[in-house]
N, C-alpha and C positions, 0 to 999 in steps of 0.2 A: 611627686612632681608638682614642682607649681605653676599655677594656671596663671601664666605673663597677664593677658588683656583683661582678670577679676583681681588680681591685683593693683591696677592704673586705676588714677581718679577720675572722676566721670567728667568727661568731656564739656564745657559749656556748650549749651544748644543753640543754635544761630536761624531765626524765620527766614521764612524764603525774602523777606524785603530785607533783612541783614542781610541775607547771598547776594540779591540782586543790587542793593548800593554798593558792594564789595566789587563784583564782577564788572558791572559799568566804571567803577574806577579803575581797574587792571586793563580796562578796556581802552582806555580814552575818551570816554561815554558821557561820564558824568560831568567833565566839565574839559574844552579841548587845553590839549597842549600847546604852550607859549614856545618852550623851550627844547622839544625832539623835533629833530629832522626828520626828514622823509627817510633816508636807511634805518635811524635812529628807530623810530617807531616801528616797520616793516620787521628789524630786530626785534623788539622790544614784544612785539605780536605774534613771533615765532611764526611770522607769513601770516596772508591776505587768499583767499579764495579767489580765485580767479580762472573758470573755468571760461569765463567769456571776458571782452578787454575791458569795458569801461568799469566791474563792482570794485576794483581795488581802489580807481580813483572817487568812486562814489563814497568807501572806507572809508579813504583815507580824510575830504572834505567833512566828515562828522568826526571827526578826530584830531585833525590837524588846526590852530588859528590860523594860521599862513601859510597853507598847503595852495600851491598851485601847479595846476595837472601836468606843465613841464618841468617840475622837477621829478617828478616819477620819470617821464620818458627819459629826462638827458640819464639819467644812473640805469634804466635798459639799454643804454644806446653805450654806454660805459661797462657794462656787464657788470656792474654793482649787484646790482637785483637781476635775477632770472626769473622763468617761466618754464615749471616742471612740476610732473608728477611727483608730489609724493604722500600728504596725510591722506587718510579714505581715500587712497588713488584716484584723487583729481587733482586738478590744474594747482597749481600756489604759486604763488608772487614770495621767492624768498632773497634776501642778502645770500651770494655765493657764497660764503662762508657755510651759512646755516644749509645750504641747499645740497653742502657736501658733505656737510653731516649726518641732514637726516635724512638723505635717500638710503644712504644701506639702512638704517634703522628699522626702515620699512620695506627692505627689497626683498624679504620672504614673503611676507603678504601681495607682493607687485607679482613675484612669481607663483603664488597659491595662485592666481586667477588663470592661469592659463588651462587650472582644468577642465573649463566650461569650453576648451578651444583645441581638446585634444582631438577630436574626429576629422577637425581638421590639416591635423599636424601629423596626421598617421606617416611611419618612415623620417620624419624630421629630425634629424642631430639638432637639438636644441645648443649646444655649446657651437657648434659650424654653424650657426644661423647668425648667433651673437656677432661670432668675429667677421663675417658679411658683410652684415650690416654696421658693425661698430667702423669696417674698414670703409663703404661707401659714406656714412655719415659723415667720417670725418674727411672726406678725403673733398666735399663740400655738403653744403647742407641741405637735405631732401624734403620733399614735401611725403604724406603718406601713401600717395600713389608712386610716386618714384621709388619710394622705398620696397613696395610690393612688386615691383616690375623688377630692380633687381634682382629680391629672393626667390621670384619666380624662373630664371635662368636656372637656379639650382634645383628647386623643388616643383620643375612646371606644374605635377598632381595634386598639390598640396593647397589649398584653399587660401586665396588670394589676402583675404584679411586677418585670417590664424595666422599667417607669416608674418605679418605686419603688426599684428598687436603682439605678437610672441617678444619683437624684434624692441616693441616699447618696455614692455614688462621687463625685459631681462637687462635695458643697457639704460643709464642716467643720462635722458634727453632731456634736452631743453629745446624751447622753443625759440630759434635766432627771430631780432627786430630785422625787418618794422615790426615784424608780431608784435602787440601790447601798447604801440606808441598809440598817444590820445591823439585821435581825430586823420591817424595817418597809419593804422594799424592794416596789413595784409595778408596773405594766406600762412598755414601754419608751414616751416619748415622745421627740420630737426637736427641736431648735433647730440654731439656728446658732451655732459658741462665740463668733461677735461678740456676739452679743446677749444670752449667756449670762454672759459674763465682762465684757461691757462695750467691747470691744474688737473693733477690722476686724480679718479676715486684710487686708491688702494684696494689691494687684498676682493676679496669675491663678493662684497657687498652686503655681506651679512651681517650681523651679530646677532649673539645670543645673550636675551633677555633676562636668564639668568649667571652668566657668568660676572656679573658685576663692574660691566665695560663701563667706564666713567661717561663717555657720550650717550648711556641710555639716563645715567643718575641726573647729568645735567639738562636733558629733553625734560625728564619730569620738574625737576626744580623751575625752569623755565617754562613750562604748564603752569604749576602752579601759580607761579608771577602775573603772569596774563589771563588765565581763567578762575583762579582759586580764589576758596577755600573748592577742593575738588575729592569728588571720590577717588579711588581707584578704578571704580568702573566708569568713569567721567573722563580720565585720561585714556585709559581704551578703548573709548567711543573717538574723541578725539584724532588718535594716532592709527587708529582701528589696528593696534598691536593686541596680542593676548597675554595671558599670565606675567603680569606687571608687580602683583601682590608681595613678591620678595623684593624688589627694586625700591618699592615704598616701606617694605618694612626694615632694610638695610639703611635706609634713610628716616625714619622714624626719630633719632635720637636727634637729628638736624632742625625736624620739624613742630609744629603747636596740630595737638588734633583739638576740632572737633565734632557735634551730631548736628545731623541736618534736625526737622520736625517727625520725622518719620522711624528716625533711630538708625539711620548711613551714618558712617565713619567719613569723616570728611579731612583732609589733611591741608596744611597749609605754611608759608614762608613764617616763620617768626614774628619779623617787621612788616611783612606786608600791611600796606593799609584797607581796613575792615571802619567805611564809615560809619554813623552812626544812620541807623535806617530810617531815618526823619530826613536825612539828606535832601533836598530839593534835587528833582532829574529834569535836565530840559527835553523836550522832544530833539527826537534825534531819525535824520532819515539814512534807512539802509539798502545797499543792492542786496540784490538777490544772493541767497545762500552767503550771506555773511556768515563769517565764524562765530559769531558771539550765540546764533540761533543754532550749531551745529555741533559743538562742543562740549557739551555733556549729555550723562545717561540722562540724566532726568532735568528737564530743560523749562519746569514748572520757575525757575526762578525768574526766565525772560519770558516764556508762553504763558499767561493762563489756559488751564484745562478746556477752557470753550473756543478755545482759538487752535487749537493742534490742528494740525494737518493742516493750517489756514494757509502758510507761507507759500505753495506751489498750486496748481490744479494739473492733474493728469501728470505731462513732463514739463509742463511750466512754472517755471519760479517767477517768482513775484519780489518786486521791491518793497521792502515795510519802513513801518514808520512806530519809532516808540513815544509814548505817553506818560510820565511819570513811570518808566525805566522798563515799561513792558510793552510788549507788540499790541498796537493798536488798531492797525490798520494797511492798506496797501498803497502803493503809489507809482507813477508812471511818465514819463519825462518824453513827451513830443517835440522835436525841434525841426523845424522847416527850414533848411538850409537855403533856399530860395529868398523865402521873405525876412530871413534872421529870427523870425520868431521864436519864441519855445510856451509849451504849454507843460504847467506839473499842476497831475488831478491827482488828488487824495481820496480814498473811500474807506472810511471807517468800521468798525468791527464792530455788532451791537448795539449801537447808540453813537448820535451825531454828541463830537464833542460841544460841550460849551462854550459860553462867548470865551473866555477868558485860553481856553485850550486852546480854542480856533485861531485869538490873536498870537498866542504862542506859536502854534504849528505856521502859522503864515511868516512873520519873522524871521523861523530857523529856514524855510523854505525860502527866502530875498536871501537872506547869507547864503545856502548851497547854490542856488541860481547864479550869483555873482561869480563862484569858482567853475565849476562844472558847466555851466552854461553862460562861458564866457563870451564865445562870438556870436551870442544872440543882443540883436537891436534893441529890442522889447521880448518880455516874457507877462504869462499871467497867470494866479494862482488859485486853484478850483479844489472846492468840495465836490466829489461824486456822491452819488446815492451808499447810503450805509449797504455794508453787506453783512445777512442775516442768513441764519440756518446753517446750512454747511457751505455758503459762498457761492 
């Protein structure tokens, strides 16, 4: 028999500063876009994390030249873009298109979780919950206590919020505006994104990662696009899918491998652009739980090793800020509606940057302020005290 992968020539090795100029370009990172729109991009990103409202337009302002925070709102207010669970089952900001694609992708993993919510679901027809709930969603859009109140007429025994997360995991909500709109955003309600976009999910919501369904071949190629060069276990962290390994190797002949420093198998688009790692990165500021910090197994290309765990404390996330293309430090945007003020502190990671970084990070800080903190009078822009040890 012969041995397929001692056969293949070896790989060129790529440092972690070749992944990281590579990754901040897929990103929109390394230098913003003139020329994608705001769907354009939000495509192009395979979604924006948005577990809370403002990090997609925080994203989007370090990525966009001419992004302005109502162009996000008019395309929620147009159902362009949605607000739905689907990667790592948290929130995402997807084009309806993508956001009907890749919810079954992920609706086995949506449904794994309800084992932690079985005690409570004791007696519950899980398929009579769905259509319940799929029929009051649609019939107008609930918040999550109205949605517990109705499955509570069915199931009074059955523990008020096992009904209600059962009722998320199992059916494609989204969250209706004003949810998401900047500066006008209100409590969450829910629908279905048939009924929101106009449009059936199909079929049970499934698929299987190995039967070689073309919408799992092109999730990965479109990974790749935006976070590659990637492992296989990079894309599983990602999608938080399992057993992905035949899906890449079915795709193998499409694609350029090569090794990380460590000797990972890293796969990647052909064309894709792999700058040169001398690239100049400007600082760049991030909301919290950006995808660029979330999306691979091993995330040494944007964290250094001394800064891990630095992005949240406890259950709080933190805004960062990069440095010559790595996580530098944290940051924090105070705005006084009253007086129009706004205050953004920075506090750095290890060591106070230098003059030359400080004038940089001040800079791309008047650029973000201009968009994102648009209806403030005056704003001002602050070093906090470095943070050392473990923050």
């Amino acid at each position: 028999m012969t041995n397929t992968s001692a056969s293949r020539p070896a790989s060129p090795v790529l440092g972690a500063r070749a992944l990281n100029r590579a990754t901040l370009d897929r990103q929109l990172l390394l230098r913003r876009s003139h020329d994608l729109s705001v769907r354009e991009a939000v495509s192009h990103l395979v979604g924006l994390q948005a577990q809370n409202v403002k990090p997609p337009y925080y994203a989007l302002a370090a990525r966009l030249a001419d992004f302005r925070p109502g162009e996000l709102s008019a395309l929620l207010d147009t159902r362009e873009l949605v607000r739905i669970v689907t990667l790592r089952s948290t929130i995402h900001l997807h084009t309806a298109a993508d956001a009907l694609t890749l919810r079954p992708l992920v609706q086995d993993a949506r449904e794994a979780e309800l084992s932690g919510f079985r005690k409570g679901l004791g007696g519950v027809d899980l398929a009579e919950l769905a259509e319940i709930a799929r029929t009051a969603v649609e019939a107008e859009p609930r918040t999550m206590k109205q949605l517990r109140e109705v499955l509570l007429v069915r199931w009074p025994d059955a523990d008020p919020q096992s009904l209600a997360v059962a009722a998320r995991c199992l059916l494609p909500l989204v969250q209706v505006t004003p949810r998401g709109l900047w500066r006008r955003s209100g409590q969450v309600a829910l629908t279905t994104i048939g009924t929101w976009v106009g449009e059936r999910v199909e079929g049970d919501g499934s698929l299987d990662a190995a039967s070689g369904g073309g919408a799992l071949d092109d999730a990965v190629l479109r990974y790749l696009g935006a976070f590659g060069p990637a492992s296989v276990k990079d894309m599983q962290t990602w999608a938080r899918l399992t057993r992905l390994r035949d899906v890449f190797e079915r795709l193998r002949p499409r694609l350029r491998t090569f090794r990380d420093e460590n000797g990972v198998e890293l796969f990647d688009l052909p064309d894709a652009p792999r700058p040169d790692p001398d690239t100049p990165a400007p600082p760049r500021f991030l909301p919290e739980y950006d995808n660029l910090l979330l999306s691979h197994a091993d995330r040494s290309r944007i964290i250094p090793a001394a800064y891990k765990g630095r992005t949240w404390k406890g259950n709080v996330p933190y805004c960062v800020f990069l440095l010559d293309g790595v996580l530098a430090g944290v940051w924090r945007l105070e705005e006084d509606r009253k007086s129009g003020a706004a205050v953004l502190t920075m506090e750095p990671f290890g060591r106070a940057p230098g003059r030359a970084q400080r004038e940089e990070l001040v800079r791309e800080a008047e650029w973000m302020l201009t968009r994102i903190a648009e209806t403030s009078s005056s704003y001002d822009i602050r070093f906090g005290s470095v943070i050392d040890g473990d923050g």
